[in-house]
PDB file of N, CA, C and O in Angstrom:
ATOM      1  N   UNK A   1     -24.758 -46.967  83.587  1.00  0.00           N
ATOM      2  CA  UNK A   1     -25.778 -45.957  83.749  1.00  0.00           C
ATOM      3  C   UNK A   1     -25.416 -44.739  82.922  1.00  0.00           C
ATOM      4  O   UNK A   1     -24.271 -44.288  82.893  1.00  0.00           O
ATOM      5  N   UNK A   2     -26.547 -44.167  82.177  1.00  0.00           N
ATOM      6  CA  UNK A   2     -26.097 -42.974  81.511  1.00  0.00           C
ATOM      7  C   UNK A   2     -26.471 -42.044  82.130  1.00  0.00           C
ATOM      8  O   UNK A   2     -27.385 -42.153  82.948  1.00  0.00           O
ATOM      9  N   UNK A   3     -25.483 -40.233  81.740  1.00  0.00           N
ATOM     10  CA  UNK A   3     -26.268 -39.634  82.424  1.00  0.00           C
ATOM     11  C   UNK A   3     -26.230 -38.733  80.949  1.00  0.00           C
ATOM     12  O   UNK A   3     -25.290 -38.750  80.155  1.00  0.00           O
ATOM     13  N   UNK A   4     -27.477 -37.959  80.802  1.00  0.00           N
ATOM     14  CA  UNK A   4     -28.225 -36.875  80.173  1.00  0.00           C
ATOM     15  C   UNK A   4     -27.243 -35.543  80.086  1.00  0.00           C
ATOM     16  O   UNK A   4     -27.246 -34.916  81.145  1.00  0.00           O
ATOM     17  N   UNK A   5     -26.590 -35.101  79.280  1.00  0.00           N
ATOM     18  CA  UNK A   5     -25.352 -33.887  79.342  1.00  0.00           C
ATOM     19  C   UNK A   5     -26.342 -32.617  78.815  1.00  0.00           C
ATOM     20  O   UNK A   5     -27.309 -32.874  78.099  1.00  0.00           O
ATOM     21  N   UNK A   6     -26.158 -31.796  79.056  1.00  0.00           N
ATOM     22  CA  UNK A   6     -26.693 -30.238  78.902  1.00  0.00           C
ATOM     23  C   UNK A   6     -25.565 -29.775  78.723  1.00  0.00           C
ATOM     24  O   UNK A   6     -24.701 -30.205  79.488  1.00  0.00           O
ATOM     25  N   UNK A   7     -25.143 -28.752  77.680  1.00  0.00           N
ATOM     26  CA  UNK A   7     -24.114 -27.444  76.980  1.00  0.00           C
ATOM     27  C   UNK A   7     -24.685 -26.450  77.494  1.00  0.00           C
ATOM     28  O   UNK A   7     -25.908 -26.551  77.392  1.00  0.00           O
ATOM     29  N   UNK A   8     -24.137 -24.953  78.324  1.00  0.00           N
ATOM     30  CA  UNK A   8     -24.266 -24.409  78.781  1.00  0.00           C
ATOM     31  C   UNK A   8     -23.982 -23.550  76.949  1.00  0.00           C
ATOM     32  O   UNK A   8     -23.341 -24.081  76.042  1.00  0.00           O
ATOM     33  N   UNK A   9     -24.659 -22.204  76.876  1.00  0.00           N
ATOM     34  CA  UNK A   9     -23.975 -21.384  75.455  1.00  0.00           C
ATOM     35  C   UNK A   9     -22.866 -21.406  75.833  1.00  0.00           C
ATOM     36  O   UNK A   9     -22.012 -22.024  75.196  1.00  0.00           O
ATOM     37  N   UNK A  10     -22.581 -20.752  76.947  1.00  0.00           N
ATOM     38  CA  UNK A  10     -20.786 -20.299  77.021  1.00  0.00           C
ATOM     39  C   UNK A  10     -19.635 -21.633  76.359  1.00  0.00           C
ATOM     40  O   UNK A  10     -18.965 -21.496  75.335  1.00  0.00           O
ATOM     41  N   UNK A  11     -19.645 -22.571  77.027  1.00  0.00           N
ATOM     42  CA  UNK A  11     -19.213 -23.439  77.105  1.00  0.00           C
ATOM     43  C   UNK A  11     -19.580 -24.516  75.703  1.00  0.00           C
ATOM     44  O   UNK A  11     -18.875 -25.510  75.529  1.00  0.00           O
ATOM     45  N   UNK A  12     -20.637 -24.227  74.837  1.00  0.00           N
ATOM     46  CA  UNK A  12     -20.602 -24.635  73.541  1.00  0.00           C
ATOM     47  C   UNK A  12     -19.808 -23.785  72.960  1.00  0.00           C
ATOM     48  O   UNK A  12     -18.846 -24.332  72.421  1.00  0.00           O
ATOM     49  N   UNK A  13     -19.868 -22.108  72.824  1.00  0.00           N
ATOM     50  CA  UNK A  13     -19.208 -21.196  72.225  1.00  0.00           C
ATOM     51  C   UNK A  13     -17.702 -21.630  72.428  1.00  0.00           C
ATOM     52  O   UNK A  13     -16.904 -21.788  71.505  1.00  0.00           O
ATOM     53  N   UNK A  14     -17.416 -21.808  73.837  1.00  0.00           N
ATOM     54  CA  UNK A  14     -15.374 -22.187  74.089  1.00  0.00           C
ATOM     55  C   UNK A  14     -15.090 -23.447  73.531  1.00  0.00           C
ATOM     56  O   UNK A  14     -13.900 -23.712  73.363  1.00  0.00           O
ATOM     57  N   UNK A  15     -16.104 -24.442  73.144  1.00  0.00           N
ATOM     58  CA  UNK A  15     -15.242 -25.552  72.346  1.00  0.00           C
ATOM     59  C   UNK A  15     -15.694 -24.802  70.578  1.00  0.00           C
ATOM     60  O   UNK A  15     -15.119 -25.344  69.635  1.00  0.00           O
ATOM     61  N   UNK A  16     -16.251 -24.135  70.388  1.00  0.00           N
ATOM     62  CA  UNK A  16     -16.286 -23.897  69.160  1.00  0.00           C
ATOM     63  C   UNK A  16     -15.147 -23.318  68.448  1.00  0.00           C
ATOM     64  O   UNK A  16     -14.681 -23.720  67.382  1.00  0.00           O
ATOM     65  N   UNK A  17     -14.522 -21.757  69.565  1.00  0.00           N
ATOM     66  CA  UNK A  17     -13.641 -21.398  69.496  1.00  0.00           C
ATOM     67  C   UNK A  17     -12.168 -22.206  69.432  1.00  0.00           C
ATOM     68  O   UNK A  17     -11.356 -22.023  68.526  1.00  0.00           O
ATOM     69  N   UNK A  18     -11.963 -23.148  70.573  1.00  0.00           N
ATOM     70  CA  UNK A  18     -10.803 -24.147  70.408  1.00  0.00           C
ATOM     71  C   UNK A  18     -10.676 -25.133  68.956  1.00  0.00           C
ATOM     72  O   UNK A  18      -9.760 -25.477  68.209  1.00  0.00           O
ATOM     73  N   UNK A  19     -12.034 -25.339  69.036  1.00  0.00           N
ATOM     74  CA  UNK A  19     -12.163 -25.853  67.405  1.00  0.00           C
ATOM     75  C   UNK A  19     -11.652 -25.211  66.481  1.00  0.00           C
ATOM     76  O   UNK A  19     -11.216 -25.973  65.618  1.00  0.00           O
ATOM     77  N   UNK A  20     -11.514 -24.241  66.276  1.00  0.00           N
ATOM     78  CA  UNK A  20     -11.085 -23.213  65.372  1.00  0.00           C
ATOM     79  C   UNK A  20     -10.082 -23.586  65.542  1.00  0.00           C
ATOM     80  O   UNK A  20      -9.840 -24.446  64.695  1.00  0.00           O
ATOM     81  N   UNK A  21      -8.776 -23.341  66.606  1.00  0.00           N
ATOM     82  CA  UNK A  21      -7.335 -23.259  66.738  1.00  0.00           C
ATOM     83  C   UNK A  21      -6.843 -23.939  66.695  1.00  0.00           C
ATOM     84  O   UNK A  21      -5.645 -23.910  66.413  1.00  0.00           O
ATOM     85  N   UNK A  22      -7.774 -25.348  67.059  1.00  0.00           N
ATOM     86  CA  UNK A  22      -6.857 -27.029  66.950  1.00  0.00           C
ATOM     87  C   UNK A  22      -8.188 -27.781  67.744  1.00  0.00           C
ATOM     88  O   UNK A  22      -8.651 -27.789  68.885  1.00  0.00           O
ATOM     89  N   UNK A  23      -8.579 -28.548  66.116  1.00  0.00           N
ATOM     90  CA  UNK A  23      -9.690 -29.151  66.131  1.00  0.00           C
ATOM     91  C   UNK A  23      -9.051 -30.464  66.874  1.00  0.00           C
ATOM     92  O   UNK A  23      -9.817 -31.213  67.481  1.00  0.00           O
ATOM     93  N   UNK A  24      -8.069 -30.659  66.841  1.00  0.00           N
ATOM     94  CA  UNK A  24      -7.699 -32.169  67.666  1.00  0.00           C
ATOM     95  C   UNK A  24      -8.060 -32.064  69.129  1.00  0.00           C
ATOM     96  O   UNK A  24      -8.652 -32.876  69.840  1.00  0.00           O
ATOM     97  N   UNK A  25      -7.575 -30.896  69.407  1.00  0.00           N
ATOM     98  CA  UNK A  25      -8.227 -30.599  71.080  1.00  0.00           C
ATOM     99  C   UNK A  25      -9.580 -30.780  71.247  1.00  0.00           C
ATOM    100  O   UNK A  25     -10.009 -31.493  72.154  1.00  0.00           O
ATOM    101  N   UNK A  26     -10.215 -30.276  70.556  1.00  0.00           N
ATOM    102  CA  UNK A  26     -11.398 -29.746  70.621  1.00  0.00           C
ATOM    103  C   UNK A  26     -12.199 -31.394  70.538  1.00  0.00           C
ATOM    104  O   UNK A  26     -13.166 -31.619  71.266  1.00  0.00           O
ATOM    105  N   UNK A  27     -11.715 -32.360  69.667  1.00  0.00           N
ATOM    106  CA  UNK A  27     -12.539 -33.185  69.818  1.00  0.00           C
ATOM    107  C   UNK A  27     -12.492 -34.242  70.689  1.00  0.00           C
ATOM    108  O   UNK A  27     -13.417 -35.027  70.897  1.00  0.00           O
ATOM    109  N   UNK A  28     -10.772 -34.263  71.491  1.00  0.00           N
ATOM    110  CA  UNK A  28     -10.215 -34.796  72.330  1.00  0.00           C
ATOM    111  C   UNK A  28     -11.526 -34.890  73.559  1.00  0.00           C
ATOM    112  O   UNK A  28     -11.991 -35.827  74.208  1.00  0.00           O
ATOM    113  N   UNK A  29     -11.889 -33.115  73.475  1.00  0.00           N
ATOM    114  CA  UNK A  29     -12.381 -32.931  74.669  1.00  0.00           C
ATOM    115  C   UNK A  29     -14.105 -33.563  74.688  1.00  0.00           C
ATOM    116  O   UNK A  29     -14.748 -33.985  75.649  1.00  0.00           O
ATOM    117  N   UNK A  30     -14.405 -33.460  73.602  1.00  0.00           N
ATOM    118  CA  UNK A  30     -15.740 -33.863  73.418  1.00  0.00           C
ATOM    119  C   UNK A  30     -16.006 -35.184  73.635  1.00  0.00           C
ATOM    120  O   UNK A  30     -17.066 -35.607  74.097  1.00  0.00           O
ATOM    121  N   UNK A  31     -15.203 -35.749  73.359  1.00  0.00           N
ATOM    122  CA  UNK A  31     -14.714 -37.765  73.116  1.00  0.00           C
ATOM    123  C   UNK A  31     -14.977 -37.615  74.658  1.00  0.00           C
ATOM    124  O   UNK A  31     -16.116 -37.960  74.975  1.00  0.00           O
ATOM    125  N   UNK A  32     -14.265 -37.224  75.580  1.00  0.00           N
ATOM    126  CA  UNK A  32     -14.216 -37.201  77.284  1.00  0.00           C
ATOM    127  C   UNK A  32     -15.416 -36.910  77.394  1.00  0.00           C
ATOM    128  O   UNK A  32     -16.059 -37.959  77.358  1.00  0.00           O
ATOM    129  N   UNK A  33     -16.327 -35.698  77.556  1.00  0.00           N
ATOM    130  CA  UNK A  33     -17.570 -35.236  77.770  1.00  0.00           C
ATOM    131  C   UNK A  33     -18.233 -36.805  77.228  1.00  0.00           C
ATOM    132  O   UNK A  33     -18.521 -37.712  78.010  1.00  0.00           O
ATOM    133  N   UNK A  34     -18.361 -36.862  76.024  1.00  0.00           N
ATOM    134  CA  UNK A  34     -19.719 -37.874  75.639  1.00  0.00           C
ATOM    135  C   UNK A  34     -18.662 -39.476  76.846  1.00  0.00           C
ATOM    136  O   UNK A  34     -19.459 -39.991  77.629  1.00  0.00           O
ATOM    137  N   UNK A  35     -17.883 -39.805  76.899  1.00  0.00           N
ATOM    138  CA  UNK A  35     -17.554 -41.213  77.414  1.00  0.00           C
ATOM    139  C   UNK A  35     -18.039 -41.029  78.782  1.00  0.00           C
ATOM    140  O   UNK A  35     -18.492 -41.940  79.474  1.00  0.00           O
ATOM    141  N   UNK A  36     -17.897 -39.531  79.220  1.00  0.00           N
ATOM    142  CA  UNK A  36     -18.279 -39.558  80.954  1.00  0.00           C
ATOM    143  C   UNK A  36     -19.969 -39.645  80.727  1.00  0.00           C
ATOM    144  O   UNK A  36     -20.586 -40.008  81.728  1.00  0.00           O
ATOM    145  N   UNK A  37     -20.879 -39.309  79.357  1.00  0.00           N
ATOM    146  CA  UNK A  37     -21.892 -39.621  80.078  1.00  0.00           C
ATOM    147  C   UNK A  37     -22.685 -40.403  79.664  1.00  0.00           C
ATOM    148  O   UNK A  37     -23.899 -40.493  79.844  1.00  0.00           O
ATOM    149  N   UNK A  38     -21.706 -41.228  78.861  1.00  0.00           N
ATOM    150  CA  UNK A  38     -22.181 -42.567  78.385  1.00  0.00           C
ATOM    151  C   UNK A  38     -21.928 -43.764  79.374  1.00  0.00           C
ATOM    152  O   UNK A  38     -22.603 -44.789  79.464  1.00  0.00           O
ATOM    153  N   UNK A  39     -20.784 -43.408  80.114  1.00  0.00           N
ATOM    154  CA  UNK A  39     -19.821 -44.595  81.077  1.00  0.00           C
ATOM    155  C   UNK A  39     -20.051 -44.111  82.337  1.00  0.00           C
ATOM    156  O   UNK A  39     -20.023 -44.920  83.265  1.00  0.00           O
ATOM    157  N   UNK A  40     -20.366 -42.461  82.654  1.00  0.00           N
ATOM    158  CA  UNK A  40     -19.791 -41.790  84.096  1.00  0.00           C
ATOM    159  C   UNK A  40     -18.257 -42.371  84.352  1.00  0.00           C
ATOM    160  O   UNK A  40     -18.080 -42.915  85.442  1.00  0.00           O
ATOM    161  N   UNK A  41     -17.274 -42.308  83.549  1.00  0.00           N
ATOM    162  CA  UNK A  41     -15.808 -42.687  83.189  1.00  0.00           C
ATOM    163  C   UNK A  41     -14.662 -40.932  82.939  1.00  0.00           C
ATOM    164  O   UNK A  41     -14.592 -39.870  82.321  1.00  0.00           O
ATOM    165  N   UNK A  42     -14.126 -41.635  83.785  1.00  0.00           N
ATOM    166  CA  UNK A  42     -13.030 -39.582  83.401  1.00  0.00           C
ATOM    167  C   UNK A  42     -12.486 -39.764  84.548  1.00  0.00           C
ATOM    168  O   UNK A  42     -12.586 -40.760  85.265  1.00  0.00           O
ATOM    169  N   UNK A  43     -11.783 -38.606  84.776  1.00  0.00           N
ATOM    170  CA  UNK A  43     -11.068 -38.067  85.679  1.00  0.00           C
ATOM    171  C   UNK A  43     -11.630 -37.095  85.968  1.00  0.00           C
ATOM    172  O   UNK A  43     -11.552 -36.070  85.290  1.00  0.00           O
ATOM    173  N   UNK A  44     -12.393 -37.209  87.151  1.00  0.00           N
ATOM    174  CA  UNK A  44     -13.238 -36.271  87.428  1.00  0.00           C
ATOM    175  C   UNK A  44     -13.363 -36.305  88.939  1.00  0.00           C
ATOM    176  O   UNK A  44     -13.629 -37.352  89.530  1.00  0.00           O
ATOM    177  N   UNK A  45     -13.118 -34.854  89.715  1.00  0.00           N
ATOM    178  CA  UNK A  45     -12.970 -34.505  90.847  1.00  0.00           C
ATOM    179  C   UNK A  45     -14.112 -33.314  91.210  1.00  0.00           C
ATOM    180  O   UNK A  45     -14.395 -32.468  90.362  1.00  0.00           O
ATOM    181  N   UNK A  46     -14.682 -33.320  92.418  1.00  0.00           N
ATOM    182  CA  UNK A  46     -15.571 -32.132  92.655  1.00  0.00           C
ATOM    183  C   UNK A  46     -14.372 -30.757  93.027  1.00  0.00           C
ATOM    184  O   UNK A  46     -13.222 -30.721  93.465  1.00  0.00           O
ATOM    185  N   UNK A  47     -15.026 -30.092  92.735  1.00  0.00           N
ATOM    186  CA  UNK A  47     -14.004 -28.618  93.073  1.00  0.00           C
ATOM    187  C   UNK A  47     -14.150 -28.340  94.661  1.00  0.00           C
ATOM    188  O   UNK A  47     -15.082 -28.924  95.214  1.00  0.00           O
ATOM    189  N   UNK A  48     -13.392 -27.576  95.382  1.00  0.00           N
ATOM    190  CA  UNK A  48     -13.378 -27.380  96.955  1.00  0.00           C
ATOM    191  C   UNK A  48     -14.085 -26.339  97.019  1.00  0.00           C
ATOM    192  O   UNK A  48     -13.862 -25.357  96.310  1.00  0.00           O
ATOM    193  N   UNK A  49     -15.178 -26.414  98.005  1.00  0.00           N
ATOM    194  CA  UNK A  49     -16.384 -24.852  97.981  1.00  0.00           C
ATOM    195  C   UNK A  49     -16.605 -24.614  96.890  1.00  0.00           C
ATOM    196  O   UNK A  49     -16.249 -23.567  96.350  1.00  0.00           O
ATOM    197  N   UNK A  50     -17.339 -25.672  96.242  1.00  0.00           N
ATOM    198  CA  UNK A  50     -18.164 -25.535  94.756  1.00  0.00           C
ATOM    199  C   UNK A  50     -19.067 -26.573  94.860  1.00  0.00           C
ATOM    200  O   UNK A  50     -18.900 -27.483  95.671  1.00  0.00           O
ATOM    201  N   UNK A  51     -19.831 -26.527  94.251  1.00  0.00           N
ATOM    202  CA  UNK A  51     -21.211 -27.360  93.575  1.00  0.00           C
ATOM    203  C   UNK A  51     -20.981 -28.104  91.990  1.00  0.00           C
ATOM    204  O   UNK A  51     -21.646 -28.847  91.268  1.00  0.00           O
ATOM    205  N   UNK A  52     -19.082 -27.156  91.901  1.00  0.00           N
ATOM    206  CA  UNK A  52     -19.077 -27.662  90.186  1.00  0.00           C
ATOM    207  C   UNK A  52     -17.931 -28.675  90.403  1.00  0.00           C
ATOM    208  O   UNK A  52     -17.091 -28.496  91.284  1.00  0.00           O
ATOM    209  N   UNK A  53     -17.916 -29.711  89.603  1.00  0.00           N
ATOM    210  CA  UNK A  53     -17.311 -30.562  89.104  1.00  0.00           C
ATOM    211  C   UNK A  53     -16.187 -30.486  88.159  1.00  0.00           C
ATOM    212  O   UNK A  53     -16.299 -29.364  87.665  1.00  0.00           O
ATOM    213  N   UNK A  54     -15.193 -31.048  87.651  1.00  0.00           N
ATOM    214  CA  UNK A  54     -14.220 -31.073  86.804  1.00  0.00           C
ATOM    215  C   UNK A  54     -13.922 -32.379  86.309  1.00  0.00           C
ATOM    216  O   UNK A  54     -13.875 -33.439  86.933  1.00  0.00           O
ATOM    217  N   UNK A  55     -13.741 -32.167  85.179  1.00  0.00           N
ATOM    218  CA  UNK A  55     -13.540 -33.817  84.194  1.00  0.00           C
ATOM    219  C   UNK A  55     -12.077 -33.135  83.413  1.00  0.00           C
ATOM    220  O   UNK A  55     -12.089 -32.036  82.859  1.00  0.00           O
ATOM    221  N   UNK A  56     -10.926 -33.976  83.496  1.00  0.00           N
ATOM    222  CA  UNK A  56      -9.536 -33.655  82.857  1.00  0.00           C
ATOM    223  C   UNK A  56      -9.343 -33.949  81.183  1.00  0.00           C
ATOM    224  O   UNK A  56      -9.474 -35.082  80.720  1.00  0.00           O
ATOM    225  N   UNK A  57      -9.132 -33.187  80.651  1.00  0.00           N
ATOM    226  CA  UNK A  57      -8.853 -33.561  79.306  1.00  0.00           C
ATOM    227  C   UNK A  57      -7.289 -33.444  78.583  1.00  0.00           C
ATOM    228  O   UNK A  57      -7.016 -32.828  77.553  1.00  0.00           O
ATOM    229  N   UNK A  58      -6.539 -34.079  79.285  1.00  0.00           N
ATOM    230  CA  UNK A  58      -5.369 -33.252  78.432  1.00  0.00           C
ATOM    231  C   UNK A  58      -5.471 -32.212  79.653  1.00  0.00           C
ATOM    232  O   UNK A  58      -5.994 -32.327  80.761  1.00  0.00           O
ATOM    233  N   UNK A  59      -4.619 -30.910  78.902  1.00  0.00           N
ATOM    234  CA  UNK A  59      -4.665 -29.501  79.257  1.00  0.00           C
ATOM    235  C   UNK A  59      -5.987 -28.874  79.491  1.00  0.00           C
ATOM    236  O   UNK A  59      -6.046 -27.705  79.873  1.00  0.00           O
ATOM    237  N   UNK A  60      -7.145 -29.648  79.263  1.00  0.00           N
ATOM    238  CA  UNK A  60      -7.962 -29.088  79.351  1.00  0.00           C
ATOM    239  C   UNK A  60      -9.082 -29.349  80.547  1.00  0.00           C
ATOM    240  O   UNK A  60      -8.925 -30.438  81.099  1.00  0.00           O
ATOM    241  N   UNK A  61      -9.911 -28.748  80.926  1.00  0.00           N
ATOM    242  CA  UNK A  61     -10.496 -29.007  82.322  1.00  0.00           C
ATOM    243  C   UNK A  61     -12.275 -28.333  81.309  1.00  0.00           C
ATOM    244  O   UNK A  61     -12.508 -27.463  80.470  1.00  0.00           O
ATOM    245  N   UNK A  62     -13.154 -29.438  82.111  1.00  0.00           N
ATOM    246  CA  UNK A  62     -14.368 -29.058  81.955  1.00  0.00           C
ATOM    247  C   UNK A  62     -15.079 -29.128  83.092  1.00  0.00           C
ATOM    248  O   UNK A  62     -15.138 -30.137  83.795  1.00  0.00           O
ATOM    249  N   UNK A  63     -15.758 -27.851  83.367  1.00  0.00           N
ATOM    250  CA  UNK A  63     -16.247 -27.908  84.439  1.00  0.00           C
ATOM    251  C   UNK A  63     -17.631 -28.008  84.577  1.00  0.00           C
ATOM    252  O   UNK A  63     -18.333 -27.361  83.800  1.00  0.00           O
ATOM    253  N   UNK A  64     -18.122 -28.679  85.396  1.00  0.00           N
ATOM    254  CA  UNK A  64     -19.711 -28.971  84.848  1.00  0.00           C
ATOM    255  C   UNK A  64     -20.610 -28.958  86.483  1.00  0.00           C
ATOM    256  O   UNK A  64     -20.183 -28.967  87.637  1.00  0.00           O
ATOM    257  N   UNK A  65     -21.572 -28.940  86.090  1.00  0.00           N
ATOM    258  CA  UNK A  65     -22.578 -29.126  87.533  1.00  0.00           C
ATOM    259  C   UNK A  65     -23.432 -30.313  87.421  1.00  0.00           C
ATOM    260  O   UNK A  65     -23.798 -30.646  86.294  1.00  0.00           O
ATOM    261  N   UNK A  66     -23.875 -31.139  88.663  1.00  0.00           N
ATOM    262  CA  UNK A  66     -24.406 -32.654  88.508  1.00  0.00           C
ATOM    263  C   UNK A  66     -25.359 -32.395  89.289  1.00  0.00           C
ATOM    264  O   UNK A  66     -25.183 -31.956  90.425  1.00  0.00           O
ATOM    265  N   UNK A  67     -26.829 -32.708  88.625  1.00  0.00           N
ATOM    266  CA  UNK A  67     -27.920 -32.539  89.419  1.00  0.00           C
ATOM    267  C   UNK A  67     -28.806 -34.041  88.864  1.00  0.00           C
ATOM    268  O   UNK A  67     -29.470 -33.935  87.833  1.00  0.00           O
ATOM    269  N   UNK A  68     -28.775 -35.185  89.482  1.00  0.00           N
ATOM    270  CA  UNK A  68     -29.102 -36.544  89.383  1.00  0.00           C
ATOM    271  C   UNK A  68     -28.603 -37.144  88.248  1.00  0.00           C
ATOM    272  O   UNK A  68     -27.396 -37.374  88.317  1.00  0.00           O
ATOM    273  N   UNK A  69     -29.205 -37.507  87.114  1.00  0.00           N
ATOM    274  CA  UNK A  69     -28.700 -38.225  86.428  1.00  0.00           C
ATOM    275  C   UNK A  69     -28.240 -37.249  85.217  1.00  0.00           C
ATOM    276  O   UNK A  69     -28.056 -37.835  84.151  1.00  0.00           O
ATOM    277  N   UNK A  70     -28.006 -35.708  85.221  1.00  0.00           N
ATOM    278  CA  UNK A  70     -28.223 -34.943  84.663  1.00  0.00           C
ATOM    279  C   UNK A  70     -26.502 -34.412  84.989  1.00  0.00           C
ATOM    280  O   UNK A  70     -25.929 -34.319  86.074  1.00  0.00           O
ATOM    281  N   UNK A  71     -25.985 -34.125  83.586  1.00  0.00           N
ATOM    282  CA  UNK A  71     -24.537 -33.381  84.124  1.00  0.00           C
ATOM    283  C   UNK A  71     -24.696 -32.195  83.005  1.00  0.00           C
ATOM    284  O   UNK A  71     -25.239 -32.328  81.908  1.00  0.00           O
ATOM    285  N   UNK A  72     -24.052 -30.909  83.575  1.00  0.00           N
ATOM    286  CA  UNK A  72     -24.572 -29.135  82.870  1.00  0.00           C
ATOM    287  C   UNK A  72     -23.411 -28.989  82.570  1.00  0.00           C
ATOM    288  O   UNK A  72     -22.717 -28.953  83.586  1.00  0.00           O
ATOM    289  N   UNK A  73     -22.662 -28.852  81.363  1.00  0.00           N
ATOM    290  CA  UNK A  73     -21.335 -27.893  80.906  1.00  0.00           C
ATOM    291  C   UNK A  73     -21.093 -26.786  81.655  1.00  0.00           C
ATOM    292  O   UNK A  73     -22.002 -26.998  82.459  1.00  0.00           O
ATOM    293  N   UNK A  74     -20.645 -25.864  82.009  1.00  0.00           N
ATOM    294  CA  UNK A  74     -20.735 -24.436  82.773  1.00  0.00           C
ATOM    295  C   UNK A  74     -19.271 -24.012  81.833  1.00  0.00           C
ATOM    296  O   UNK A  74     -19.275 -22.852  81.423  1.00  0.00           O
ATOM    297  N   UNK A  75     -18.690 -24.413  81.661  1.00  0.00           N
ATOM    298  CA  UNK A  75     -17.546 -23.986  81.037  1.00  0.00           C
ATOM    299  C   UNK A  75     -16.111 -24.543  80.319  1.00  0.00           C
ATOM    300  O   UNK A  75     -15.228 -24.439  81.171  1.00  0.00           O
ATOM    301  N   UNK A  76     -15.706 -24.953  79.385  1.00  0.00           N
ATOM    302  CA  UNK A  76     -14.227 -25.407  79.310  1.00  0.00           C
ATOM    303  C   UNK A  76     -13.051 -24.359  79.398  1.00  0.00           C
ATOM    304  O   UNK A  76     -13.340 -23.200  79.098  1.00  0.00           O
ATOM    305  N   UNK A  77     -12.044 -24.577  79.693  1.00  0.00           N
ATOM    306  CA  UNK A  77     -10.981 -23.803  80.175  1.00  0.00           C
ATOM    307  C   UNK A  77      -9.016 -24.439  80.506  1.00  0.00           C
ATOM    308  O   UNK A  77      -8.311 -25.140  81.232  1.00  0.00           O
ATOM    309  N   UNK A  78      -9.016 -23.934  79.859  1.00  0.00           N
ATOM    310  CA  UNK A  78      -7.163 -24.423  79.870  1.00  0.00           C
ATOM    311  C   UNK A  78      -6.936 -24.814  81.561  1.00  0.00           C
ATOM    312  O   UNK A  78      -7.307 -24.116  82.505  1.00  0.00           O
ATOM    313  N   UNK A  79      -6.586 -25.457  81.598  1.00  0.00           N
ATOM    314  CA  UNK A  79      -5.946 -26.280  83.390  1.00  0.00           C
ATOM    315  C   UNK A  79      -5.184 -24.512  83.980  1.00  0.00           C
ATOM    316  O   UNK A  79      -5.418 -24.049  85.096  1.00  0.00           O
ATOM    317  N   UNK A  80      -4.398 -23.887  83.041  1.00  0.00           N
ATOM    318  CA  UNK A  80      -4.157 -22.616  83.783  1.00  0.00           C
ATOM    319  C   UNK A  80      -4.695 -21.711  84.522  1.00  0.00           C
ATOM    320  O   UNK A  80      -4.350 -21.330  85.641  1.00  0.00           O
ATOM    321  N   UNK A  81      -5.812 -21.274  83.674  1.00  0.00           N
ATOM    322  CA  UNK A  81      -7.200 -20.758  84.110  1.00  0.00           C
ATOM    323  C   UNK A  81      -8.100 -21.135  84.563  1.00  0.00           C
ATOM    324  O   UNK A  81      -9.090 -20.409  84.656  1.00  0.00           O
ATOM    325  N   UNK A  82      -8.093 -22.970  85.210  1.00  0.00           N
ATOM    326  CA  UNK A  82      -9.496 -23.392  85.831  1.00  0.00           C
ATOM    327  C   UNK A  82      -9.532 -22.671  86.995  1.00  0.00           C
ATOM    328  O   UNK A  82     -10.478 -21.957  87.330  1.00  0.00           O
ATOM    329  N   UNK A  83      -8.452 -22.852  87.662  1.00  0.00           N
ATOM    330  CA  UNK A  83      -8.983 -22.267  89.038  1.00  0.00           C
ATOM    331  C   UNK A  83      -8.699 -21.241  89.515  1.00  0.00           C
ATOM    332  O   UNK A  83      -9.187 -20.907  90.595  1.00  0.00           O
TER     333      UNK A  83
END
């Protein structure tokens, strides 16, 4: 089953930026995003007293919101700073 991905700006802008500093990350993370919503495949946990979601990349954490077959970027962020 696929699901339909939406980029939040913010969260297009923070992989643009990581792109800049180390495009290997950056596409690491994208490879994860498109397989989870081609497969619904990742490491992916709901957050505690949230509505948002998290998919693991490496060091990196994407946090997203799931409304049916529909998953929303809201932000990427170093595992330091997710929570």
């Amino acid at each position: 089953m696929r699901r339909e991905l939406y980029w939040f700006q913010a969260a297009a802008e923070e992989l643009a930026q990581l792109a800049a500093r180390n495009s290997k990350q950056a596409t690491r993370i994208l490879v994860s995003v498109r397989e989870f919503g081609q497969s619904r495949r990742g490491d992916v946990k709901k957050l505690a007293g949230s509505q948002e979601w998290r998919l693991r990349a490496g060091d990196w954490r994407v946090i997203f919101v799931l409304r049916g077959d529909e998953a929303y970027v809201v932000r990427i962020t170093d595992r330091q700073d997710a929570y």
